[in-house]
Legacy VTK file of the C-alpha trace (Angstrom):
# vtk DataFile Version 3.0
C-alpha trace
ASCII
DATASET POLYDATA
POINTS 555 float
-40.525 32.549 -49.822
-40.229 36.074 -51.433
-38.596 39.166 -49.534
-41.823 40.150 -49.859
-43.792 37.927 -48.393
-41.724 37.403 -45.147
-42.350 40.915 -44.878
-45.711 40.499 -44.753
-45.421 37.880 -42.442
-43.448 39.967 -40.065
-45.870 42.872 -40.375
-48.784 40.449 -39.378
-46.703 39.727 -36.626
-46.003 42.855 -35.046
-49.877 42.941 -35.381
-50.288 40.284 -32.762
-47.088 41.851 -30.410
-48.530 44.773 -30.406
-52.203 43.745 -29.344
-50.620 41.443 -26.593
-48.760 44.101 -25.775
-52.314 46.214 -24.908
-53.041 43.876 -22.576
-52.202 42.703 -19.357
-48.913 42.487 -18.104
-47.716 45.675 -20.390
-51.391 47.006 -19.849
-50.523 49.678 -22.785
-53.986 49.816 -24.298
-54.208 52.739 -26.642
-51.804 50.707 -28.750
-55.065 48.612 -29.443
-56.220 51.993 -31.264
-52.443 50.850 -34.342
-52.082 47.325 -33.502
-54.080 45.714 -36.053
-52.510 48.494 -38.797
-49.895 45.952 -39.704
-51.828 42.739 -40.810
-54.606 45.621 -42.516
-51.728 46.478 -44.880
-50.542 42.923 -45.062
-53.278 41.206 -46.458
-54.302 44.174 -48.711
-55.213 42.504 -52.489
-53.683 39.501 -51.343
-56.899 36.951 -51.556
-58.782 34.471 -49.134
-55.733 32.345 -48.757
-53.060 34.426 -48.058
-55.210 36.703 -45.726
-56.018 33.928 -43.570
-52.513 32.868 -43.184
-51.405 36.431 -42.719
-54.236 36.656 -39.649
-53.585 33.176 -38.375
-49.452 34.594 -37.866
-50.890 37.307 -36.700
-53.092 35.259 -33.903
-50.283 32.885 -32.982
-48.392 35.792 -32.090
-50.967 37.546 -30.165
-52.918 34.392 -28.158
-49.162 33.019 -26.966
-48.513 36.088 -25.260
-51.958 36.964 -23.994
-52.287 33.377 -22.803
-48.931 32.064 -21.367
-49.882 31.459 -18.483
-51.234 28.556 -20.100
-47.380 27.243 -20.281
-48.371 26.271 -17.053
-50.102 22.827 -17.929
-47.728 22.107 -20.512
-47.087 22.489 -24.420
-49.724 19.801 -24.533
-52.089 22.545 -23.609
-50.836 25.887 -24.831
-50.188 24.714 -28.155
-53.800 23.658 -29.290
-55.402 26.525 -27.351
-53.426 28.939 -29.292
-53.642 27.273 -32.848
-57.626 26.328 -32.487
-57.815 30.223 -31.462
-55.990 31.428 -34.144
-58.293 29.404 -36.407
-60.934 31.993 -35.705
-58.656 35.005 -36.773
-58.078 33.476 -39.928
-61.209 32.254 -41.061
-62.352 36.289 -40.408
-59.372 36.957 -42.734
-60.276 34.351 -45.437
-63.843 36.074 -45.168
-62.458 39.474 -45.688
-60.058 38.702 -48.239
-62.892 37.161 -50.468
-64.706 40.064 -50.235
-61.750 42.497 -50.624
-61.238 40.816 -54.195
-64.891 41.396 -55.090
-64.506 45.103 -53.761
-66.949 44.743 -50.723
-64.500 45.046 -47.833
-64.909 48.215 -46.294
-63.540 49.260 -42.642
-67.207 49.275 -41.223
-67.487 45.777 -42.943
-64.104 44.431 -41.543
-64.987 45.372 -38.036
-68.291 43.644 -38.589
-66.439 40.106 -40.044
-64.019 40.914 -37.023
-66.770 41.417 -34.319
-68.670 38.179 -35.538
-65.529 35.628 -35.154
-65.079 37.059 -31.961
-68.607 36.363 -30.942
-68.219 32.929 -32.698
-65.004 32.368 -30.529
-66.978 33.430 -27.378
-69.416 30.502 -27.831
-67.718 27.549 -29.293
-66.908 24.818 -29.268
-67.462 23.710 -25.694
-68.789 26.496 -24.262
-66.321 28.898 -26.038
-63.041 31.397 -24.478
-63.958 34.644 -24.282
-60.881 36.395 -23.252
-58.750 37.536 -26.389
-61.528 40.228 -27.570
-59.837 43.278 -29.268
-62.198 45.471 -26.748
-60.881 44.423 -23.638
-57.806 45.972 -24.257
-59.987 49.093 -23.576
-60.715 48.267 -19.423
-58.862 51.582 -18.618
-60.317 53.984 -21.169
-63.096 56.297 -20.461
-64.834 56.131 -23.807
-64.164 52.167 -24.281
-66.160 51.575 -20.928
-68.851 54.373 -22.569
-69.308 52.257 -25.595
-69.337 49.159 -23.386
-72.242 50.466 -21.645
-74.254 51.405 -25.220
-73.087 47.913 -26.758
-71.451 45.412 -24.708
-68.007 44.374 -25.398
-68.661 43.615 -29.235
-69.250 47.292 -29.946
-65.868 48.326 -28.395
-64.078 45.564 -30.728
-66.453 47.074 -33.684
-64.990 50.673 -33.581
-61.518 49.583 -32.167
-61.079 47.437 -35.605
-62.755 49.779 -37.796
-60.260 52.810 -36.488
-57.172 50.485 -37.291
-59.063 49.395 -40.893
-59.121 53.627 -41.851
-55.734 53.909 -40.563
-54.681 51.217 -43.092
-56.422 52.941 -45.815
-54.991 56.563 -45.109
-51.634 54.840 -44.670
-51.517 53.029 -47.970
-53.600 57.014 -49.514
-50.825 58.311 -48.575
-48.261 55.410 -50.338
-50.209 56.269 -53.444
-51.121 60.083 -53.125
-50.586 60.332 -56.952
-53.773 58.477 -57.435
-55.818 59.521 -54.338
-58.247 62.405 -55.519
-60.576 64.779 -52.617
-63.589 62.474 -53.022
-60.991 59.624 -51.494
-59.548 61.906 -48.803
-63.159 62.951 -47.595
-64.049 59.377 -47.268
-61.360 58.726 -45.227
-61.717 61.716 -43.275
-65.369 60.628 -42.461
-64.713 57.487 -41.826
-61.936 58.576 -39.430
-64.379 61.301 -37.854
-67.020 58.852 -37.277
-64.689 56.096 -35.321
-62.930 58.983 -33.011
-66.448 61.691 -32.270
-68.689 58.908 -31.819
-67.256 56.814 -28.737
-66.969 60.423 -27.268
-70.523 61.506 -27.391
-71.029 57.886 -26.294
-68.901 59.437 -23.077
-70.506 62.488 -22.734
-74.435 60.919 -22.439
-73.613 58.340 -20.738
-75.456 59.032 -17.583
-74.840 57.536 -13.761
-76.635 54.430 -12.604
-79.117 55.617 -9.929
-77.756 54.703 -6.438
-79.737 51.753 -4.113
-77.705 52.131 -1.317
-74.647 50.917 -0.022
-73.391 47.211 0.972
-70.231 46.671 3.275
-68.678 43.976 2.213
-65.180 42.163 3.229
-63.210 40.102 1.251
-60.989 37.732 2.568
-57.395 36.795 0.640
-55.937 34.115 2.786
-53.496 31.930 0.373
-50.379 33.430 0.336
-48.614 30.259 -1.036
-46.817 30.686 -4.450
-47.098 26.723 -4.748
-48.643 23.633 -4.210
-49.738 23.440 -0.608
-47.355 20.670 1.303
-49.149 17.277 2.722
-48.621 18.422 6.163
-50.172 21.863 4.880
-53.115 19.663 3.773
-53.328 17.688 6.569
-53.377 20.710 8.916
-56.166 22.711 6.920
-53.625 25.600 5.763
-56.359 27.064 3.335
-59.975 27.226 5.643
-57.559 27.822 8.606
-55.807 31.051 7.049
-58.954 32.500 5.780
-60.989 31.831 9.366
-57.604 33.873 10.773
-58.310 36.912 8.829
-62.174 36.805 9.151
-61.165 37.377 12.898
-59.475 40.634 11.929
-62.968 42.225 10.932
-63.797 44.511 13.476
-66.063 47.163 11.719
-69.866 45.943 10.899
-70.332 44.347 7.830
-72.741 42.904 5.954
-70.784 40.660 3.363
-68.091 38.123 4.031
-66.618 36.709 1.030
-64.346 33.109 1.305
-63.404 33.116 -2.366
-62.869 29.989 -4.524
-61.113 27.036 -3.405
-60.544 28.670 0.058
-62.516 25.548 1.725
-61.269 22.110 1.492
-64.476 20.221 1.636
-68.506 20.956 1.529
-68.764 23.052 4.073
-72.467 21.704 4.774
-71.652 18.284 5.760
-68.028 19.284 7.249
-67.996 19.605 10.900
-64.772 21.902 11.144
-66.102 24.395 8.603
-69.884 24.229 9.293
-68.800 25.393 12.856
-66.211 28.418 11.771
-68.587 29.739 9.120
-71.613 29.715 11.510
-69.232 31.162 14.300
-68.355 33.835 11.895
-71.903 34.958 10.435
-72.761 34.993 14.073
-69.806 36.993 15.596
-70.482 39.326 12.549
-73.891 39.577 11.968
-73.049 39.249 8.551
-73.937 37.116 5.764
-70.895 34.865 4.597
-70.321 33.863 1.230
-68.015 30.391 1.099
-66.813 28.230 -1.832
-65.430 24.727 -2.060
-65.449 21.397 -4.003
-68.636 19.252 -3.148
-69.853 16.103 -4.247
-72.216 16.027 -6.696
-75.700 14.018 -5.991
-76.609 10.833 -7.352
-78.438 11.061 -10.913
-80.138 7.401 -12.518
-76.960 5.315 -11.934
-74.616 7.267 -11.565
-73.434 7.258 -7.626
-72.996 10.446 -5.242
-69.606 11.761 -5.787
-68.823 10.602 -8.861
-68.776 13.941 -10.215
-67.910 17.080 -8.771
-69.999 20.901 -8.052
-68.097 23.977 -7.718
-70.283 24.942 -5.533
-70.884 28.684 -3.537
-72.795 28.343 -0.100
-74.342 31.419 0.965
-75.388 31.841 4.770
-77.686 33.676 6.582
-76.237 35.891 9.767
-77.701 33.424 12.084
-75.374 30.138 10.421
-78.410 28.559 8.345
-77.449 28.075 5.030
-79.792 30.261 2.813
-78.638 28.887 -0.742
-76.111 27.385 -2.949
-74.932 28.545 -6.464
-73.139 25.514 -8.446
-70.919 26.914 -11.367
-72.917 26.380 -14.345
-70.179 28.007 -17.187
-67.714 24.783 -16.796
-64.144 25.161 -18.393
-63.186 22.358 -20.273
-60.144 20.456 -19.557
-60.076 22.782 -16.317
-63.280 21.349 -14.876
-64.530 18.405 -17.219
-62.473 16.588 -20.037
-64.720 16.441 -22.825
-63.993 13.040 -24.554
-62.447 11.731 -21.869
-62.683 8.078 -22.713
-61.198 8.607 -25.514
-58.004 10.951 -24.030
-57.303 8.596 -21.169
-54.703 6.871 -21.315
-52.553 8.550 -24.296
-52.528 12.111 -22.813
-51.460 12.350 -19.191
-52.001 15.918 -18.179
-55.866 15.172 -18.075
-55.433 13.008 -14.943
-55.041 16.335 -12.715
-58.901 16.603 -14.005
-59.552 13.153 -12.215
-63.652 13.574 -11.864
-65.794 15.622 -14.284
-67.539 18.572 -12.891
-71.436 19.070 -13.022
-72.722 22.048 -14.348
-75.461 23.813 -12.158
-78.711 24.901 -13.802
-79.751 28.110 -12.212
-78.451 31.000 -11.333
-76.709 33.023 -8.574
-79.231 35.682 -6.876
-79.018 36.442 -3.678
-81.153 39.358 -1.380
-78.436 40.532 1.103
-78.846 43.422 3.560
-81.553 44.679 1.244
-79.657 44.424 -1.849
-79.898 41.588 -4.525
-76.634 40.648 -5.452
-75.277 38.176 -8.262
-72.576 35.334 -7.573
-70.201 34.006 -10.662
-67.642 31.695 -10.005
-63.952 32.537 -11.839
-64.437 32.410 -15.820
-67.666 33.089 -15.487
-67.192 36.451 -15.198
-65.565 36.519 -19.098
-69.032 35.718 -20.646
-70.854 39.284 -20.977
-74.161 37.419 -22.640
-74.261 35.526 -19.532
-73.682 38.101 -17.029
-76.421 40.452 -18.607
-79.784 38.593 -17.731
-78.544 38.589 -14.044
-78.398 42.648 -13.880
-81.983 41.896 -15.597
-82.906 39.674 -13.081
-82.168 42.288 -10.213
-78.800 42.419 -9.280
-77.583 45.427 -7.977
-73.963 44.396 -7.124
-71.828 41.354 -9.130
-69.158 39.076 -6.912
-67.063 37.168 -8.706
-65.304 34.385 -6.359
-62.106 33.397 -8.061
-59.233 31.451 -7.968
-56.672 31.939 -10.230
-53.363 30.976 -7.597
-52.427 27.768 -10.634
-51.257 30.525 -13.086
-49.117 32.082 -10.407
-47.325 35.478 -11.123
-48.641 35.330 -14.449
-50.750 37.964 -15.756
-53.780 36.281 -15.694
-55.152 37.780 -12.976
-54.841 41.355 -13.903
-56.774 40.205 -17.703
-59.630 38.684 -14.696
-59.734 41.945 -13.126
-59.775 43.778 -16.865
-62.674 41.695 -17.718
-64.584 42.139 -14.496
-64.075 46.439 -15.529
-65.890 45.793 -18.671
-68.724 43.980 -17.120
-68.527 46.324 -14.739
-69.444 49.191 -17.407
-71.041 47.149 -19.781
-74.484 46.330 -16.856
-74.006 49.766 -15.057
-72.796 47.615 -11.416
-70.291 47.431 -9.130
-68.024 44.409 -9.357
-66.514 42.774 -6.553
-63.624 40.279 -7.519
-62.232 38.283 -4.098
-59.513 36.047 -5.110
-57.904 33.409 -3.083
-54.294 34.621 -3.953
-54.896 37.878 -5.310
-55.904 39.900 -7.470
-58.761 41.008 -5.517
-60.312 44.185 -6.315
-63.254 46.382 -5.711
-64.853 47.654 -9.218
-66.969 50.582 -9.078
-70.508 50.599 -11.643
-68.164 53.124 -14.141
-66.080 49.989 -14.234
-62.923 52.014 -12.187
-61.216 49.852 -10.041
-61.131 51.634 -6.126
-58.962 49.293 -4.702
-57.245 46.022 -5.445
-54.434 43.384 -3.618
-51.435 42.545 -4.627
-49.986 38.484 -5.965
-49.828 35.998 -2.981
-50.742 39.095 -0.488
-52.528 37.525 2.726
-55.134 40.435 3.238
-58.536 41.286 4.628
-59.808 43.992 2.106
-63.123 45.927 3.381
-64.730 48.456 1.037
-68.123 50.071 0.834
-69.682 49.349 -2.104
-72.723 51.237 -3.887
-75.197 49.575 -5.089
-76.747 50.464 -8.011
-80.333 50.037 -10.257
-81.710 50.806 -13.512
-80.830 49.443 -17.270
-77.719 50.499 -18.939
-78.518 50.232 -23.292
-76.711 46.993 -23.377
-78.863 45.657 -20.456
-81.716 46.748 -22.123
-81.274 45.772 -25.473
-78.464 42.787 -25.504
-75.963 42.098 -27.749
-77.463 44.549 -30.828
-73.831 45.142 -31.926
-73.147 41.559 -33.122
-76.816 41.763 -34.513
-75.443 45.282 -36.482
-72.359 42.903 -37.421
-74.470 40.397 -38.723
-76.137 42.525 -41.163
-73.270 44.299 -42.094
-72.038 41.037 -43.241
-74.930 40.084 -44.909
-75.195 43.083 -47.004
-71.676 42.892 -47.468
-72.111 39.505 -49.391
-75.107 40.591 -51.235
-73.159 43.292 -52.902
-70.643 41.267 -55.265
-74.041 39.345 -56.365
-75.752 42.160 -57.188
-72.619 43.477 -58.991
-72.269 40.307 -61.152
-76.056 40.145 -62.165
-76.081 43.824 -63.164
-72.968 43.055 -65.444
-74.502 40.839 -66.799
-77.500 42.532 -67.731
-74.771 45.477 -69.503
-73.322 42.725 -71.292
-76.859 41.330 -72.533
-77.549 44.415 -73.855
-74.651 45.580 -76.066
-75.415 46.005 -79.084
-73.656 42.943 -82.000
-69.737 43.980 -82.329
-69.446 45.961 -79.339
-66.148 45.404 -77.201
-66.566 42.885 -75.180
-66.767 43.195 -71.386
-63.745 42.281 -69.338
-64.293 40.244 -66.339
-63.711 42.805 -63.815
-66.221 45.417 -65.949
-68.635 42.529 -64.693
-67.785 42.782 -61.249
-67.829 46.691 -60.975
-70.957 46.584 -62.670
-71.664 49.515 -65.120
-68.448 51.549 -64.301
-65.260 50.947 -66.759
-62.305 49.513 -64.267
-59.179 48.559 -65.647
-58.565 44.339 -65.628
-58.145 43.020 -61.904
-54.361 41.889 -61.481
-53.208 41.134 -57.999
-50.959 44.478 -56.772
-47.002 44.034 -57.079
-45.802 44.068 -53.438
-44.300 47.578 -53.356
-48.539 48.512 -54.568
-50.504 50.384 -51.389
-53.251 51.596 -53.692
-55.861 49.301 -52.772
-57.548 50.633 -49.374
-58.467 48.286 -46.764
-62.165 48.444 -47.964
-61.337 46.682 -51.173
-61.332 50.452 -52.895
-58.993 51.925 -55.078
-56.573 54.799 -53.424
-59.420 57.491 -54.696
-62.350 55.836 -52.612
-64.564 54.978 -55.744
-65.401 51.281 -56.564
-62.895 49.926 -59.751
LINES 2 557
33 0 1 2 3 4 5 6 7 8 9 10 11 12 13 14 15 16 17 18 19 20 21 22 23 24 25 26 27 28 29 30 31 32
522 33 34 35 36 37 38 39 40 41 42 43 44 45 46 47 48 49 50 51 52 53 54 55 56 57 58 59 60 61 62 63 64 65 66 67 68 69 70 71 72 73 74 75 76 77 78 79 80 81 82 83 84 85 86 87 88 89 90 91 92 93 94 95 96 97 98 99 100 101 102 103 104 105 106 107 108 109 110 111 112 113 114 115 116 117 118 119 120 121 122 123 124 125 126 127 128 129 130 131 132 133 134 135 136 137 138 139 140 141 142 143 144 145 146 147 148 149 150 151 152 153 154 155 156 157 158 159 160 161 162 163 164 165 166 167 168 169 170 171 172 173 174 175 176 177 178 179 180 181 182 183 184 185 186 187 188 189 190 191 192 193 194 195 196 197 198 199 200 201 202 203 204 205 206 207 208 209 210 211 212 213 214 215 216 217 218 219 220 221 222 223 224 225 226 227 228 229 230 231 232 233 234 235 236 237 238 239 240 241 242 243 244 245 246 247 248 249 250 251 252 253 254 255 256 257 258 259 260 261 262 263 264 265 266 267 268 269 270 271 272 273 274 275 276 277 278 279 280 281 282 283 284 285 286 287 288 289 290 291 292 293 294 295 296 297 298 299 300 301 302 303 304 305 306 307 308 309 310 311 312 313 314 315 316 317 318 319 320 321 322 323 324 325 326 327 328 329 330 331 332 333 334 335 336 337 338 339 340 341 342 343 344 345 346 347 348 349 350 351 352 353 354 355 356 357 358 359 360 361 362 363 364 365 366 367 368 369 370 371 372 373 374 375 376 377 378 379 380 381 382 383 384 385 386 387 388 389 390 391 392 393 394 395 396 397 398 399 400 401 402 403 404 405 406 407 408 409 410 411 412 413 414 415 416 417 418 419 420 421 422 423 424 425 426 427 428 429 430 431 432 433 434 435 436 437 438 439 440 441 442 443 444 445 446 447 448 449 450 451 452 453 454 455 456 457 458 459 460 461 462 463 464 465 466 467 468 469 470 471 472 473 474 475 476 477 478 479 480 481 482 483 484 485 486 487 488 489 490 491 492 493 494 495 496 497 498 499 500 501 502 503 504 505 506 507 508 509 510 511 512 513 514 515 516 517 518 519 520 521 522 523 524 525 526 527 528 529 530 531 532 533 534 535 536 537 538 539 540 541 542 543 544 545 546 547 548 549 550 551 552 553 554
């Protein structure tokens, strides 16, 4: 390995440390605005090959620190999460790189090859993982949530990549300022303008959600257990019992009571202990209660009740009649199910602390409470924005997201949950309510500001008034248009080395007997004369990020 190359290698990276470092524990998002700056300038002129290895480093780096509290299952599940994650980052590269060498890589196009992976990544295989998008980094900045609102998550990833793509132009200008000219600096300078103005003007007309009201609700954070629960815990309820303790601490009215994930040990339908404490507690309340717990699943052809598993919220009515159920229907796999499990069994142990599959549910959460239609997600379900949309369309005025994230301990998962929740929050223009069974819980206003939150393994009965809100923010209108924008981006972006070729071609028909012949790389930059394509020596910034020369105009 050259000197050179391992310092590309460490640039890409410092690309992923600093993007992990954006997120959740560090929380230092600007540095989102520079992080990807390293790889940018890394993979400049370098070709398909070496840009995807360059991103995949670059990934590695990144998806180990954003997701270590994977660790906690084992290298046997950390290690292919990261690597089949990282995949994605460096097929975009490969993508880029290829076009980069046929001059058809600008910033607006990397963002779009960027934004497309991401929304690849966010729906497969197996459902998809959509947790390591560039955009989220953005939770806790004004305009982020503003283009959120206009575009969904995708268009805060678009202009987030697209800012750090200009940056790596006007850094490697500036390497090469002999050769950059005004008509290069005022592209730059455009480009820059555009990526910085426009997700403030997105700030300033974004306009408030009208009001429906308000809901009282009361969450209720009852495991305050940094561990596996003991048998005797087990035996003696520890779980329903601490959570039925706090609900007897709510003394103002309410009109939502919210047991979050896991805090039930069996269906509390068909289980006399917790039939009777939920009911009591509706009643005493004259509240609705929201509950969660594992339930058996019903018999299907021949398969038996109970052989697989619901995840399964039970909503009840403030007279203790059950008034509807909500069965996860976003499953995680090896979390919930083990896809090919026959085949897994028996030379991978971890998967037997999955020992039945769960069944998805087929419809969704909606629920009219107090006047208000409300939305219930279960835990990761809260990460898909494309699934959390049509339920804002549907109605819902307020979102709760019933989690349980008390596995990944004092990791930072649950501050990247309550990140996401924000940007759903300000992507559909409604409040978010997270309850969590061992924190974080945290009340999410329609902005996507969080008003108040719990701490780790804090045993706590949070109450907050929450408003309620209506109408159709531009992403709830219109969907995901930003991957759409992304996608034809791309397209054009492909469609412009062909069109290149055929018009050199039709120059090099036309010469006239004994003129010089073409060079290859007059044939890719069509009719203009470019000197012969040689890959850049390593100490060579010249070539922008947009597969330009230092001057902005096509070679």
């Amino acid at each position: 390995m050259t000197r050179a190359t391992a310092a590309r290698l460490g640039a890409a990276a410092v690309t992923g440390v600093l993007l992990g470092a954006a997120r959740p524990p560090l929380d230092l998002g600007p540095l989102a605005c520079i992080a990807l700056v390293p790889l940018f300038v890394a993979w400049r002129g370098r070709g398909p090959r070496a840009a995807a290895g360059y991103a995949f480093v670059a990934a590695v780096a990144y998806h180990a620190w954003l997701l270590s509290w994977t660790w906690y299952f084992g290298a046997v599940a950390i290690v292919p999460f990261v690597a089949v994650l990282s995949l994605y980052w460096a097929a975009a590269g490969a993508v880029v790189g290829w076009l980069d060498r046929r001059y058809a890589a600008s910033p607006f196009v990397v963002a779009a090859v960027w934004v497309l992976a991401e929304a690849t990544v966010a729906r497969g295989p197996l459902g998809g993982f959509s947790w390591g998008e560039v955009g989220y980094a953005f939770h806790d900045v004004v305009p982020g949530r503003a283009l959120a609102s206009d575009g969904g998550l995708a268009l805060v990833s678009f202009f987030a990549v697209a800012l750090n793509a200009f940056l790596a132009d006007a850094f490697c200008a500036i390497r090469a300022r002999e050769r950059t000219d005004r008509r290069g600096w005022a592209l730059l300078a455009a480009g820059l303008a555009a990526v910085l103005v426009l997700p403030l003007v997105a700030t300033a007309v974004r306009s408030e959600p009208p009001a429906a009201g308000t809901l009282r609700i009361a969450i209720l954070q009852g495991n305050d257990k940094n561990r596996d629960l003991t048998a005797a815990e087990e035996r003696d309820r520890y779980l329903p019992r601490s959570h039925f303790a706090l609900a007897a601490e709510i003394h103002d009215p309410v009109d939502l009571i919210i047991f979050p994930e896991s805090s039930m040990d069996a269906d509390p339908r068909t289980d006399p202990f917790l039939r009777a404490n939920l009911t009591a507690v509706a009643r005493r309340n004259h509240a609705w209660v929201l509950a969660n717990a594992v339930a058996d699943a019903p018999a299907h052809g021949n398969r038996p009740a109970g052989a697989k598993a619901l995840n399964l919220d039970v909503l009840y009515q403030p007279d203790g009649s059950v008034e509807g159920t909500y069965a996860k229907r976003h499953l995680v796999p090896f979390g919930e199910y083990i896809p090919f499990r026959g085949l897994l069994e028996g030379r991978i142990g971890a998967i037997n602390r999955v020992p039945r599959d769960f069944e998805a549910g087929h419809t969704p959460g909606l629920f009219d409470v107090a006047g208000h239609r409300f939305a219930t997600i279960i835990c990761f379900e809260s990460a898909f924005g494309y699934q959390v949309r049509p339920l804002v369309r549907d109605g819902a005025q307020v979102i709760v997201v019933s989690t349980n994230n008390r596995s990944y301990e004092r990791s930072a998962n649950s501050a990247q949950h309550v990140a996401i929740g924000q940007m759903r929050a300000a992507e559909t223009g409604r409040p978010l309510v997270q309850a969590a069974i061992s924190g974080i819980s945290a009340v999410i206003d329609a902005d996507g500001r969080v008003t108040t939150r719990t701490g780790l393994f804090e045993r706590r009965l949070l109450e907050a008034t929450v408003t309620a809100t209506t109408g159709e923010t531009p992403y709830v209108r219109y969907g995901e248009w930003a991957i759409g924008l992304s996608a034809i981006i791309g397209v054009g972006a492909l469609v412009v080395p062909v069109r290149r070729n055929r018009r050199a071609r039709s120059v090099e028909s036309a010469r006239a007997p004994g003129d010089e012949k073409i060079s290859a790389d007059h044939r890719i930059a069509g009719y203009k004369t470019v000197a012969p394509y040689r890959d850049p020596p390593e100490h060579d910034f010249s070539r922008g990020t947009s597969g330009r020369g230092a001057s902005g105009e096509s070679r």
